[in-house]
C-alpha positions in Angstrom: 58.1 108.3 89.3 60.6 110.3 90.6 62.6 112.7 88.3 66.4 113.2 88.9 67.5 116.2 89.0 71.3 117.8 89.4 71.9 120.8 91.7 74.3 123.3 90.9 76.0 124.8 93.9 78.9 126.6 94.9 80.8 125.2 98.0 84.1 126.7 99.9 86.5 123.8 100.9 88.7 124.5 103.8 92.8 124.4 102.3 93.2 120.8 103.9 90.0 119.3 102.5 90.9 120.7 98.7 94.1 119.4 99.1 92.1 116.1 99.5 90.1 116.5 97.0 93.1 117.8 94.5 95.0 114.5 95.4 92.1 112.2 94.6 91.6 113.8 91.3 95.5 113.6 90.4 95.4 109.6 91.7 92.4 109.0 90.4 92.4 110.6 87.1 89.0 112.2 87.8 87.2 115.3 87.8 86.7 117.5 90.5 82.8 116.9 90.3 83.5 113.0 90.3 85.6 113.3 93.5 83.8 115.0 95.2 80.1 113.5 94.6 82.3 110.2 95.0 83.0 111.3 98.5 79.5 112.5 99.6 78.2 109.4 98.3 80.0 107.9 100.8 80.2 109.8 103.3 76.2 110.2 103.6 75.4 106.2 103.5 73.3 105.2 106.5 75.2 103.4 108.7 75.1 99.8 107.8 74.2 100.3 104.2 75.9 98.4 101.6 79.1 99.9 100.2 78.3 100.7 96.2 80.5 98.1 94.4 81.4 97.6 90.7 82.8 94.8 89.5 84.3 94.1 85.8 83.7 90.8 84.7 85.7 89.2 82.2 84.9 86.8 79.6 87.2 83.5 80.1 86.5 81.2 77.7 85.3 77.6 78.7 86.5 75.8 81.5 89.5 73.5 80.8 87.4 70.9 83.5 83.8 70.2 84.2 83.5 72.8 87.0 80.1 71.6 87.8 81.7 68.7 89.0 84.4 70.2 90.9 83.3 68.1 94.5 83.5 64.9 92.5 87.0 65.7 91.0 89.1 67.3 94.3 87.1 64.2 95.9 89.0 61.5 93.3 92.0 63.9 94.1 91.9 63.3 97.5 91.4 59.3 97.0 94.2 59.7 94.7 96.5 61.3 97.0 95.9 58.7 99.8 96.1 55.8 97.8 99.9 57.2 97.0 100.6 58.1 100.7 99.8 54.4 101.4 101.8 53.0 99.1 105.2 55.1 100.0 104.5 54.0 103.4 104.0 57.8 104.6 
């Protein structure tokens, strides 16, 4: 198993790349350690790699209709909509 470990280092940005940095933490409201191990994250993916995503999910209560009959009802929509389109003479 392999053990994470963090490194401690000390690291000289250039006056264009700390404004970056500086910017994202003020728009972000993060630290200067999340920024910037945010950005070498991905900046070091292989190329093609998936992008790291998170996504919040939300409980929404029950459906107000059968949703695992969705086909079946736009279908009967569909019909319905014809059916009326016929009748005004569309």
């Amino acid at each position: 198993m392999r053990r994470r470990t963090t490194m401690r280092t000390t690291v000289t940005l250039e006056p264009d790349t700390a404004a970056l940095v500086e910017r994202a933490m003020r728009e972000r409201g993060q630290s200067f350690k999340q920024v910037v191990n945010e950005a070498l994250r991905q900046a070091l993916q292989p190329p093609g790699a998936p992008a790291e995503t998170h996504t919040t999910v939300y409980r929404m209560g029950d459906p107000a209709v059968p949703l695992d009959r969705a086909l079946a009802l736009v279908a009967a929509l569909d019909d319905a909509e014809v059916v009326r389109e016929l009748e005004v003479g569309r």
